[in-house]
NUDO-353884 format. One record per residue (C-alpha): residue number from 1; z, y, x. Coordinates in nm, 3 decimals, always signed. Layout:
   num         Z         Y         X
   NUM         Z         Y         X
...
! end
This chain:
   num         Z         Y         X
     1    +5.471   +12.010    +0.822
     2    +5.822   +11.969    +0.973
     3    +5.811   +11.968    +1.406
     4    +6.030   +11.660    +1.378
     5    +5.722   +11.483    +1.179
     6    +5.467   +11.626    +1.400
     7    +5.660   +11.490    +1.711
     8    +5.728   +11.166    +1.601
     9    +5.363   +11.172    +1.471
    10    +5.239   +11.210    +1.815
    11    +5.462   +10.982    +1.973
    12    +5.376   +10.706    +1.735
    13    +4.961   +10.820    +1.762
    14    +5.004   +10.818    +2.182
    15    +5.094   +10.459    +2.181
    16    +4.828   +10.326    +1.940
    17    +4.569   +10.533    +2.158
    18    +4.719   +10.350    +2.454
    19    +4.707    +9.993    +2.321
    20    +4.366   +10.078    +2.162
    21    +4.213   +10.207    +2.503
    22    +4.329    +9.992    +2.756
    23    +4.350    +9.640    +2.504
    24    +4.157    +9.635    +2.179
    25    +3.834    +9.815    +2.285
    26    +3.765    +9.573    +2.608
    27    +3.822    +9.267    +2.448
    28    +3.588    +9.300    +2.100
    29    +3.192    +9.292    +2.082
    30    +2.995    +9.591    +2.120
    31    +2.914    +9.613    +1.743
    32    +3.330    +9.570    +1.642
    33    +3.365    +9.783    +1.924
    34    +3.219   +10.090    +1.783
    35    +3.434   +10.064    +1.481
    36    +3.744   +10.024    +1.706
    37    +3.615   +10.325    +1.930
    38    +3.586   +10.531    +1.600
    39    +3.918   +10.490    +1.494
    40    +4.017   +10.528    +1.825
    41    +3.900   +10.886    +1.800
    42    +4.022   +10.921    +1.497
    43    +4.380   +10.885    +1.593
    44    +4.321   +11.112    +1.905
    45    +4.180   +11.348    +1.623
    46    +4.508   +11.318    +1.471
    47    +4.717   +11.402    +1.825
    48    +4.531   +11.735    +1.829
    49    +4.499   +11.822    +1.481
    50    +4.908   +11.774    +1.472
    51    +4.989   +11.912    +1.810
    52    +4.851   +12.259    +1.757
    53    +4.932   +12.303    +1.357
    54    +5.105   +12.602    +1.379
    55    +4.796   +12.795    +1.549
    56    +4.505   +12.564    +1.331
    57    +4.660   +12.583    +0.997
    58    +4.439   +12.849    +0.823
    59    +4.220   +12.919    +1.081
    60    +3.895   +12.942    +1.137
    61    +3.764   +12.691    +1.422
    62    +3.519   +12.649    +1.596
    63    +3.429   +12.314    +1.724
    64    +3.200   +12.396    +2.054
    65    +2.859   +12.219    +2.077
    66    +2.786   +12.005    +2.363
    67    +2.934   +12.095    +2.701
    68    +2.676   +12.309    +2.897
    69    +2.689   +12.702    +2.962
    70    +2.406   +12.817    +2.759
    71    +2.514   +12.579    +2.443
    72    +2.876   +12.703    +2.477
    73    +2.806   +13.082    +2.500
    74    +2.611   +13.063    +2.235
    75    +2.856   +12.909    +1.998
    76    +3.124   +13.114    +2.121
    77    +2.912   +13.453    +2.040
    78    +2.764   +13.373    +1.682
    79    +3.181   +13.309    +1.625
    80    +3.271   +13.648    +1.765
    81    +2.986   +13.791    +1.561
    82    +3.122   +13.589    +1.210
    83    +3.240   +13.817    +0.898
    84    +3.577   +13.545    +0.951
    85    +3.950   +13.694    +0.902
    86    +4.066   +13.760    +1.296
    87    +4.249   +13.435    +1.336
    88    +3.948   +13.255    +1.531
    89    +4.041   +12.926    +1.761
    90    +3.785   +12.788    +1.971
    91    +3.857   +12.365    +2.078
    92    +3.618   +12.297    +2.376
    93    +3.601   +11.958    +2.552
    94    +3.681   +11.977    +2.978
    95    +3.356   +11.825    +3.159
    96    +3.214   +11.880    +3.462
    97    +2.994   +12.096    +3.299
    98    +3.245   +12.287    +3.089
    99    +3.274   +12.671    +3.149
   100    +3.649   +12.717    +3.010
   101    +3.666   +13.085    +3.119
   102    +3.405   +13.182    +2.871
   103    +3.658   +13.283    +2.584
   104    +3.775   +13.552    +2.816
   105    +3.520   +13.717    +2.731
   106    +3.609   +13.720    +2.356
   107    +3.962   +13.781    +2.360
   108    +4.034   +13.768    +1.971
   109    +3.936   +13.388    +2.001
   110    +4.216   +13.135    +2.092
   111    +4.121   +12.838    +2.286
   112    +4.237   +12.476    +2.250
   113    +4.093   +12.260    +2.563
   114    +4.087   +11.899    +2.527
   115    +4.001   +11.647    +2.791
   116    +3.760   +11.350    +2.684
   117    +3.836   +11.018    +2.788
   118    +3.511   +10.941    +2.969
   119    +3.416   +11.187    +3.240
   120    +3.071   +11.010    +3.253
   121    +2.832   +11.201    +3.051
   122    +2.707   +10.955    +2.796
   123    +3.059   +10.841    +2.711
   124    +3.185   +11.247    +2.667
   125    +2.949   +11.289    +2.484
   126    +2.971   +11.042    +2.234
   127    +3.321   +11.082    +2.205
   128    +3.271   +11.450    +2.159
   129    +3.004   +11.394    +1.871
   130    +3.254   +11.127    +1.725
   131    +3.591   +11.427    +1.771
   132    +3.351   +11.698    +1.564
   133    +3.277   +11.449    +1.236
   134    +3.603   +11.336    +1.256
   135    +3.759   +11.725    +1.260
   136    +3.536   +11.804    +1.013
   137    +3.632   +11.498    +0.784
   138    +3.997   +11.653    +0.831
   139    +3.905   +12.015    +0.742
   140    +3.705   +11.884    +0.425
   141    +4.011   +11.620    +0.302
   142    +4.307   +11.847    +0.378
   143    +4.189   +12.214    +0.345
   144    +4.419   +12.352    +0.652
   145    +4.132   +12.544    +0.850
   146    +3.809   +12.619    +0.816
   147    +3.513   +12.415    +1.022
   148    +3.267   +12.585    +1.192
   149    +3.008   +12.413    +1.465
   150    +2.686   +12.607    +1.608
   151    +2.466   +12.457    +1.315
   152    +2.748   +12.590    +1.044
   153    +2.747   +12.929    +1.205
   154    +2.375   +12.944    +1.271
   155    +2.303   +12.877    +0.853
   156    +2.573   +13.110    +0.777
   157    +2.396   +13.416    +0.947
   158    +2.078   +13.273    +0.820
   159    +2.186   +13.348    +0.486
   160    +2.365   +13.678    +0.508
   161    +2.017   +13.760    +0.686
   162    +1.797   +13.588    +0.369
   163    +1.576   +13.436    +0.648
   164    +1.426   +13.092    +0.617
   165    +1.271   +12.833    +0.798
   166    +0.928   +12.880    +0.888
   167    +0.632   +12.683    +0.910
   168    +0.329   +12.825    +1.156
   169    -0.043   +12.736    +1.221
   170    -0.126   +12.762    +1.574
   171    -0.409   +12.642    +1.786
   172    -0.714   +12.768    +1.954
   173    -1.049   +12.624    +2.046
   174    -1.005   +12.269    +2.022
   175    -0.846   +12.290    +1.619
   176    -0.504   +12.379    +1.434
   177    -0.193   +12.190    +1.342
   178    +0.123   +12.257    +1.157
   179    +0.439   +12.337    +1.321
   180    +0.792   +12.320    +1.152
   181    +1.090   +12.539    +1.296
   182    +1.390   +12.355    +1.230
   183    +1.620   +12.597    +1.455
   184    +1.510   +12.960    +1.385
   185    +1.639   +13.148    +1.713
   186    +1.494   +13.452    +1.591
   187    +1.848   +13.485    +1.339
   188    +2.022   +13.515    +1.685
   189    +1.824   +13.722    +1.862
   190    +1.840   +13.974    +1.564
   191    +2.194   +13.950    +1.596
   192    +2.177   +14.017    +1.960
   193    +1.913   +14.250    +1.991
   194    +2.108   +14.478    +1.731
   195    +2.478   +14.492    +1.885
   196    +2.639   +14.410    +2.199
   197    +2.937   +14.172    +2.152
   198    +3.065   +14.122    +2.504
   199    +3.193   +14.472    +2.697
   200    +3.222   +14.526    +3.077
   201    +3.473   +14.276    +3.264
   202    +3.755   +14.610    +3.313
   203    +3.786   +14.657    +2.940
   204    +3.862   +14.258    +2.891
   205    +4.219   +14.166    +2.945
   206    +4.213   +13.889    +3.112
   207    +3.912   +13.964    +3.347
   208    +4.050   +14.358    +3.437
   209    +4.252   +14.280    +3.708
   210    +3.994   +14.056    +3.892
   211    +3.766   +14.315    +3.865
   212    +3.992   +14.562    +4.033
   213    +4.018   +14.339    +4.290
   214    +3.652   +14.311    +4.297
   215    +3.593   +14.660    +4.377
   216    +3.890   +14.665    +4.629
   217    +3.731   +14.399    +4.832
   218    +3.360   +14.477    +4.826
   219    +3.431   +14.849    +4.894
   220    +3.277   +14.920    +4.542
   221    +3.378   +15.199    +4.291
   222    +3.369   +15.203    +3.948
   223    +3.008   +15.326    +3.929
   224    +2.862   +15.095    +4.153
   225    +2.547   +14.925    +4.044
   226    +2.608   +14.522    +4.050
   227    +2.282   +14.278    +4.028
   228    +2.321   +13.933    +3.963
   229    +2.017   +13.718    +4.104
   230    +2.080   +13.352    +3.949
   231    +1.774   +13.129    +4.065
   232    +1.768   +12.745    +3.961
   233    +1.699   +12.490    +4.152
   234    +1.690   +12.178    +3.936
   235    +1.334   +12.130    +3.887
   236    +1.296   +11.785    +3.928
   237    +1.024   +11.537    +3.768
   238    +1.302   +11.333    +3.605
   239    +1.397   +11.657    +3.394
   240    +1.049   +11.835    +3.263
   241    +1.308   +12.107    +3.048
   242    +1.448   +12.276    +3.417
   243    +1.153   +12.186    +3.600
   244    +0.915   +12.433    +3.376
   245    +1.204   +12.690    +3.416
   246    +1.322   +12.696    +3.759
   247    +1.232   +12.937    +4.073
   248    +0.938   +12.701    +4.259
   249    +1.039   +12.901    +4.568
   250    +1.347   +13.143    +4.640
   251    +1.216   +13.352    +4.952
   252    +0.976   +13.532    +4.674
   253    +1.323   +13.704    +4.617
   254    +1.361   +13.861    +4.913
   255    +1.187   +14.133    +4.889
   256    +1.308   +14.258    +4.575
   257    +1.707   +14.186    +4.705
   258    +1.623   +14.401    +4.979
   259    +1.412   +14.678    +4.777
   260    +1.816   +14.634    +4.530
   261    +2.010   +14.693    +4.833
   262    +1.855   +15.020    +4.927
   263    +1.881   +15.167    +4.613
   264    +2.280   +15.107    +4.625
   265    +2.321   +14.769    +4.426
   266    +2.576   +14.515    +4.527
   267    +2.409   +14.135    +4.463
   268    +2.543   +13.847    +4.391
   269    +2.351   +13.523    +4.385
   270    +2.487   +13.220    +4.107
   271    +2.323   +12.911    +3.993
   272    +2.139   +12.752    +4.297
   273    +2.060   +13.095    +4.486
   274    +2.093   +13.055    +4.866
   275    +2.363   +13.258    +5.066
   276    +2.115   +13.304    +5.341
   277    +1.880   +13.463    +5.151
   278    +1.909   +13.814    +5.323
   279    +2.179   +13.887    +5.608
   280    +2.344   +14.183    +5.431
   281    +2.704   +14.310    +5.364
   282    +2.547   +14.393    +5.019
   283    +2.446   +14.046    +4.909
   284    +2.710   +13.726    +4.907
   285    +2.684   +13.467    +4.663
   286    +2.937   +13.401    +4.381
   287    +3.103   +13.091    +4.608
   288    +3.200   +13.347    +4.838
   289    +3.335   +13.559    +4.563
   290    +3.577   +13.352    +4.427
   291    +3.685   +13.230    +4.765
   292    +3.802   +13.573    +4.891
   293    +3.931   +13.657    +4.527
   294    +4.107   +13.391    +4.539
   295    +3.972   +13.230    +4.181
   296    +3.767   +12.934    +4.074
   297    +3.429   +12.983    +4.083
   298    +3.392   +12.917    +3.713
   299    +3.558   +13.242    +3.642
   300    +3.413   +13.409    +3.921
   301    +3.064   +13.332    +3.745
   302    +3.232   +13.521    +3.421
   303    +3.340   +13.802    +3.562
   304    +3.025   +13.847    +3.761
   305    +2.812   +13.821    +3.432
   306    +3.030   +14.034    +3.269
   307    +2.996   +14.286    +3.534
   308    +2.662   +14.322    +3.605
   309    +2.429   +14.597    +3.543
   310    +2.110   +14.406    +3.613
   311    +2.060   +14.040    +3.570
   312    +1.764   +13.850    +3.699
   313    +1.673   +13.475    +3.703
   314    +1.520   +13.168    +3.562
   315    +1.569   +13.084    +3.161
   316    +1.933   +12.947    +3.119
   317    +2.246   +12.968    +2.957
   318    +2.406   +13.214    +3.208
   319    +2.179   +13.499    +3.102
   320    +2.281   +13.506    +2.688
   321    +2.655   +13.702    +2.853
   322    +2.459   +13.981    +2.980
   323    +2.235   +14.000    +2.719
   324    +2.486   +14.050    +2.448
   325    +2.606   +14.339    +2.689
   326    +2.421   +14.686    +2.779
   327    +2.246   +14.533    +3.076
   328    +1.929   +14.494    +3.220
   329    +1.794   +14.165    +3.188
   330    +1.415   +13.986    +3.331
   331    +1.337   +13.623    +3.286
   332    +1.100   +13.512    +3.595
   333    +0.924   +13.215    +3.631
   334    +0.883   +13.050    +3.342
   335    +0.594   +12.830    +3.305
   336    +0.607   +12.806    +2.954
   337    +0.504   +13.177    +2.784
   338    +0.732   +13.043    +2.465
   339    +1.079   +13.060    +2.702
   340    +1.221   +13.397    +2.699
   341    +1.506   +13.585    +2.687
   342    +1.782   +13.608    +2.376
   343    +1.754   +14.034    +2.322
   344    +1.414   +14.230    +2.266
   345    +1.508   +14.419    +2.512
   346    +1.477   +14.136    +2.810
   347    +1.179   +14.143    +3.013
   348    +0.990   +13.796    +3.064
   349    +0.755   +13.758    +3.404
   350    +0.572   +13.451    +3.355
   351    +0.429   +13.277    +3.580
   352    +0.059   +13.341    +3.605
   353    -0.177   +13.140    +3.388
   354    -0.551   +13.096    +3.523
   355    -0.844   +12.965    +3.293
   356    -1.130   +12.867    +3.548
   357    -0.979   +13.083    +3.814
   358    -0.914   +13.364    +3.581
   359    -0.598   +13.520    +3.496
   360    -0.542   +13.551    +3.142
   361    -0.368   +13.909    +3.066
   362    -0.055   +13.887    +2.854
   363    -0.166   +13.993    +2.529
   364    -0.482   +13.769    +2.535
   365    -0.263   +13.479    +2.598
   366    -0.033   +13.577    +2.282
   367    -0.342   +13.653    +2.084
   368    -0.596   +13.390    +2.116
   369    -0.395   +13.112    +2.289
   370    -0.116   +12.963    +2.084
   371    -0.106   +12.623    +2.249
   372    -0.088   +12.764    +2.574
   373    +0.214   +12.925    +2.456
   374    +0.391   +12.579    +2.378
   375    +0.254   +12.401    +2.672
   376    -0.066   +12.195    +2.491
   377    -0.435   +12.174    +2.579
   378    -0.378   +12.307    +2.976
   379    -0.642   +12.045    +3.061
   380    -0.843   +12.115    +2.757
   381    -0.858   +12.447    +2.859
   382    -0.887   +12.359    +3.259
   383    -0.576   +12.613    +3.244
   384    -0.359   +12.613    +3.546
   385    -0.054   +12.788    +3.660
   386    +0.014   +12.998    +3.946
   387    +0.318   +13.055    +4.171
   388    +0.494   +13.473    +4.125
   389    +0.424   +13.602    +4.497
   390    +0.711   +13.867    +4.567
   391    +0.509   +14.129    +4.528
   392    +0.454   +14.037    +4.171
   393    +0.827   +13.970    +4.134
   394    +0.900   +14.326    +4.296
   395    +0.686   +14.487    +4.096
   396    +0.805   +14.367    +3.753
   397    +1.155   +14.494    +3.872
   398    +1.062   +14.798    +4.003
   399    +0.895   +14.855    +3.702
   400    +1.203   +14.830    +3.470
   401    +1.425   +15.065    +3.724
   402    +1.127   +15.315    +3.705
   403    +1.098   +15.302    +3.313
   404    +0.740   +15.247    +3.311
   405    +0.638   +15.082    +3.026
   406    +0.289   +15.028    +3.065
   407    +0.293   +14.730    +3.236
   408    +0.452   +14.588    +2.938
   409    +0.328   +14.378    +2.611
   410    +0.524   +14.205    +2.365
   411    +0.498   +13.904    +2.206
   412    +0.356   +13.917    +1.833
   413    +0.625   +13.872    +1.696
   414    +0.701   +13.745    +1.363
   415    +0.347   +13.592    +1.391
   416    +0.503   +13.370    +1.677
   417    +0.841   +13.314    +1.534
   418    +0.775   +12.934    +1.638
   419    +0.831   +13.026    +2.001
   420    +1.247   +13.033    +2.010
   421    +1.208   +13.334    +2.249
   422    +1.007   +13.597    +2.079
   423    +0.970   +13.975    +2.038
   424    +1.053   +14.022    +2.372
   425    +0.910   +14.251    +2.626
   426    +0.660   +14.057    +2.837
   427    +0.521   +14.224    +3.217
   428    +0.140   +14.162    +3.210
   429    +0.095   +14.085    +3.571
   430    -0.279   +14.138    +3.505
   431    -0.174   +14.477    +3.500
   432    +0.030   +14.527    +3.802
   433    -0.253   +14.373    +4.049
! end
């Protein structure tokens, strides 16, 4: 396609988005609305598709899932991890909650950022939903690249692993019911468990310098140990998903920051974690860091996960970087046993299930208690949860620093190939007491 097309494409495209957004759209019903809106897309489609020909045609693209860090870093890494030729571009949408430093850590993808019209969430996102049929309607008429979304990618290594779908029986006491898996996470975790895909922040290019700077600052060498602590706080009863996986109360951390800092770590607190945890020259929090690197925080959050040796916190997207790395990785706090971590290798500390005041040890909880697993039957069961004290926290820690592996179970895995999570390393706090 000549430039002098694709300019005067664009130019042509700009206005009609321009009369179409601030005219047409206002003015119709909602139901003629929603045809307008489509074709409204459509033509901003166009704008993009045009605008970056030269680096789409013949490539493979990815077209990122919806706009949250665990959803994008997951997309990004079964891309890095596809058999595709090495020209890889990667179109993700700006939001609020949009991570656009995260191809740094891949750098053989190419990025193409695009801003939606609506920063609200509901209209980004179904203007993003509307962008990814329409791109893919393009890639299937025209042939020019080839489409790829996390579904696409996630059936692809299904089939190059000749795993399918599988249907479980689970249940306990009170009977047993059929459960479909329509998204098999255990493909991924394979992938995961079996090769790292991210290295350490100084052997990416565009992270390097920033790390050097890192060290510089912090009076850290090369060999210093770095622990990331990222603790959620969005447990709220309007949002069940990040209540059941977020830290109930964040002093039970102090203990094991301090019990880090004497062994010679350098921790750095994302997500939610306070900055007043513990009054140390050792511990900051990743606001800090970007603020005296000079960066957005955004990237500091990158090159932090991309440094770290040891990574603790809640369930969440942040944790899939330094899993796909050679790091040390435990998953507190979940309520849920079926929440884990994406590598075998993670280590899960659950929060304590009772059954009339008795704690139920790991393995008979895996064994004899599916539905517990998945959240069903707790008042069947008069089964209640329980709060990690530090000590417990400290203690699963210690425990992985010390290489003792008999505190440890593991989930039964394939038999529980329904929990998205599995065949990970589990601490049996009945053990540690």
């Amino acid at each position: 396609m000549n430039p002098s097309c694709i300019g005067s494409l664009n130019a042509v495209l700009s206005r009609m988005l321009i009369v179409g957004e601030s005219q047409i759209i206002p003015k119709y019903p909602s139901a003629v609305s929603l045809i307008v809106h489509f074709i409204w897309v459509f033509l901003r489609t166009l704008i993009v598709f045009s605008s970056h020909y030269r680096i789409l045609k013949g490539a493979h693209v990815l077209v990122c899932f919806t706009p949250s860090f665990g959803n994008e870093i997951l997309s990004l890494d079964l891309f890095a991890r596809h058999k595709t030729p090495a020209n890889q571009v990667a179109i993700q949408f700006l939001t609020d909650r949009t991570n656009s430093y995260l191809t740094y850590a891949y750098p053989g993808i190419r990025t193409i950022l695009i801003t939606p019209h609506s920063q609200q969430e509901r209209g980004w996102r179904n203007e993003i939903i509307l962008f990814r049929k329409c791109f893919h309607i393009l890639s299937q008429q025209f042939c020019l690249f080839h489409y790829w979304d996390r579904d696409s990618l996630l059936e692809s290594h299904r089939q190059n692993a000749s795993q399918h779908t599988n249907i479980m029986l689970i249940g306990s006491n009170d009977g047993q019911r059929l459960i479909s898996n329509p998204y098999d996470h255990s493909i991924y975790m394979k992938l995961v468990s079996s090769q790292p895909s991210i290295p350490h922040a100084s052997a990416l290019p565009e992270l390097r310098q920033h790390w050097q700077r890192l060290l510089t600052t912090y009076n850290l060498t090369s060999t210093s140990p770095i622990a990331v602590l990222a603790l959620r706080n969005k447990g709220s009863q309007s949002n069940c998903t990040d209540a059941i996986r977020s830290c109930p109360d964040q002093s039970t951390y102090i203990q094991t920051i301090d019990y880090l800092i004497d062994r010679g770590y350098f921790v750095v607190g994302l997500a939610e974690s306070r900055s007043d945890l513990v009054s140390s020259k050792r511990y900051t929090c990743v606001s800090s860091v970007a603020s005296r690197l000079n960066i957005p925080k955004k990237l500091a959050d990158v090159l932090m996960l991309t440094s770290c040796h040891l990574y603790i916190g809640q369930q969440s997207g942040p944790q899939i970087i330094p899993e796909c790395r050679v790091c040390t990785v435990i998953i507190c706090d979940n309520v849920f046993p079926s929440y884990g971590g994406n590598n075998s290798s993670s280590l899960i500390v659950n929060r304590p299930i009772t059954v009339h005041s008795r704690m139920i040890p790991a393995e008979e909880l895996y064994s004899f208690h599916a539905d517990l697993c998945f959240g069903i039957n707790y008042d069947f069961h008069n089964a209640r949860f329980a709060e990690l004290s530090s000590g417990q926290i400290l203690a699963a820690v210690t425990n992985v620093l010390e290489d003792n592996a008999s505190h440890y179970v593991r989930f039964p895995y394939p038999r529980f190939s329904r929990i998205y999570y599995s065949d990970n390393r589990v601490f049996d706090l009945s053990l540690s007491n």
